[in-house]
Structures are given as C-alpha cells and as structure tokens.
N, C-alpha and C positions, 0 to 999 in steps of 0.2 A: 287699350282695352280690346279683349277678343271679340270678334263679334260671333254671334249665336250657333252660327253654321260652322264656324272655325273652329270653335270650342265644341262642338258634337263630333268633329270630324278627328279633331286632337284625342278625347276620349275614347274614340271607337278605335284609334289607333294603339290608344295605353292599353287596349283590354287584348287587343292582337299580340303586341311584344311581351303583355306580361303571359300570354298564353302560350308562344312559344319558346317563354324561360320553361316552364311547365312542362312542355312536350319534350325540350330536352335534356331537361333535370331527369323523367321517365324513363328516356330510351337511355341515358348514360346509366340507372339502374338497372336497365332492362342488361345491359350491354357488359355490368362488371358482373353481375349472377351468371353470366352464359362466358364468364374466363376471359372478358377482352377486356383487360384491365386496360389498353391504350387508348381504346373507342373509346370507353368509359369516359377518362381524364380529358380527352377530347372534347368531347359532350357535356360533362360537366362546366367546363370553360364557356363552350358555346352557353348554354343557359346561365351563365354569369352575364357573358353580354349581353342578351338580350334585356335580363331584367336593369342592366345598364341602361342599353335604350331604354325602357321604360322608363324609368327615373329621370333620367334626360327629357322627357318630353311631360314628364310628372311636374318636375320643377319648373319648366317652361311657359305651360297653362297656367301656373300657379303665380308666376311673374310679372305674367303678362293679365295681370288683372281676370283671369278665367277662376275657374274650380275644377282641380283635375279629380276623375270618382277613381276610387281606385276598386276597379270591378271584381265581384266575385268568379269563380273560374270553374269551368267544365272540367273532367275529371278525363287526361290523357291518355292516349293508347297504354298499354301498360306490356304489351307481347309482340314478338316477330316472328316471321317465320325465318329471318337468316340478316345480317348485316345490313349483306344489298337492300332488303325490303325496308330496314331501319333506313337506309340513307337514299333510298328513294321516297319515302315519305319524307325525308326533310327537304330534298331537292325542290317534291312538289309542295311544302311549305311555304318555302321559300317565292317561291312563284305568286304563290299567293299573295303572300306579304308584299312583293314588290307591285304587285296590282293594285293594292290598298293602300303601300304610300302613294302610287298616282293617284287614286281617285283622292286624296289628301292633296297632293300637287293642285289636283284641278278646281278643288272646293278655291284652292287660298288664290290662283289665278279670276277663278268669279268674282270670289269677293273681294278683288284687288287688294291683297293682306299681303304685300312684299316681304313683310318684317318674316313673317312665319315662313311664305314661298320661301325666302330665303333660307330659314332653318332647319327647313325641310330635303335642303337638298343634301344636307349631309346622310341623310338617311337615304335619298337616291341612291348615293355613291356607295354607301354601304352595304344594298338590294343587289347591285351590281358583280362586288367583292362576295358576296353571302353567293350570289347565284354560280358564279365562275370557282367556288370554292366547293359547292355542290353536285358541280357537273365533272370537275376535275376527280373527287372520290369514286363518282361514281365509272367515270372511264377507268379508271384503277381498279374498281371492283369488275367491272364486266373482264377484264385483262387476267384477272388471275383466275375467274370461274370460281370450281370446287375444287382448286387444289390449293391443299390445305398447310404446307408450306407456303405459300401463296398469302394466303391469310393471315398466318403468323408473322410473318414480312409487314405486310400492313399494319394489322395491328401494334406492332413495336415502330413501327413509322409515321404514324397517322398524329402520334402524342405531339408530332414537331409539326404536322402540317397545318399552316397558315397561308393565307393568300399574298403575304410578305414572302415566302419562301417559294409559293409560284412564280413570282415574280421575278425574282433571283436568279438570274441566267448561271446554267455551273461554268466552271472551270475546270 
C-alpha cells in the first residue's frame, strides 16, 4: 500500500509526463506546419513516450494499492520563433522534469518506500538520456546557426536521432 505522501508525489508526477506528452504532441504540430516533417516525426515519438511514462507510472499507483488521477491539462505553447527556440524549450523541460523526479526520489527516500525508490530509478536514468539527448540537439543546432542547408541536413537526420545512436561510436 502506497502511503499518502507517495501517492501525492506519484500523481503530481503523472500530471508532469502526461504534460509533456502535450507540449510535444504541440511543438511536433507546431514543427510539421513550418515544413520540418523530420522534427515533426521526432516529436511526435517523443510525446508517445512520454505518455508511456505516464501510463507506467499510472498503472503502478494503481498496483500498488494507490489511485492514480488522471489530471486535466493546461493548454501548450502552440508557436516558435525558430527550431532552436523549440528545442530549447524542451531542453529546459526536461530539466525540469529531472528536478521533479528527484524531489520524487527524495519523498520515497523519507518515507522509506524502497519498493517505489526503486521504480523510480528507471525514470532517473531516463531524465539522464532525455537531458544528454537535448543538449546533443541543441549543440547541433548552435553548429549549423542560419544556414539553411544546415537545417535541412538536420531535419532529415534528426527522424534517426536517438540517444541509442549517440551512443554508437562510428566506424
């Protein structure tokens, strides 16, 4: 059985992942209206997984004897001024999020809930992968600037980039 604090912290976490399925379900809209069909499919995927996570952590309250809410949702940026500004805003999402699974970390350390501490750490490692995946873009975007060969390069390259293929030393 969850206890109170566990289960407030679990929810305020499902309202976070199902927020940023949301913000980039938007910006992949935002992104195939303005011709970047790659960002797009990109983003779109990313808002797949996140409402992954969600669900994951939906079902988990749910197991563990909790009640997961499944919370209503603020209404996403919906415009950029340019890529960059897209994927800096999710850079700084992301930050976010990885600040709010620790304070998650640190609720389940209080109240000595190993079972969840534990389940939670897959979602560390994934804050980790999210953020090294967001800062790699974005070094790629400061690298090409405004040239606009540059950007079309990206965008046809971006549809493959994964933090599995950061990883991937070339040959």
């Amino acid at each position: 059985m969850l206890k109170p604090k566990i289960e407030k912290a679990l929810n305020t976490q499902i309202k976070i992942e199902a927020e940023s399925s949301q913000a980039y379900l938007a910006m992949a809209s935002w992104a195939e209206t303005e011709g970047l069909g790659g960002a797009a499919q990109f983003l779109y995927q990313h808002a797949d997984e996140e409402r992954i996570h969600m669900l994951k952590m939906v079902q988990y309250v749910n197991e563990r004897g909790g009640k997961a809410v499944i919370p209503a949702l603020k209404q996403p940026k919906l415009s950029y001024k340019s890529l960059t500004d897209l994927f800096q805003t999710l850079l700084d999402h992301e930050l976010v999020v990885s600040n709010e699974i620790n304070n998650v970390v640190e609720v389940c350390l209080a109240e000595k809930d190993y079972t969840t501490h534990n389940f939670m750490q897959w979602y560390v490692a994934e804050q980790i992968e999210e953020e090294a995946l967001g800062r790699t873009i974005m070094d790629k975007l400061r690298l090409i600037g405004s040239d606009k060969g540059g950007l079309y390069l990206f965008d046809r390259d971006i549809q493959t980039l994964t933090i599995t293929a950061l990883n991937t030393p070339k040959q």
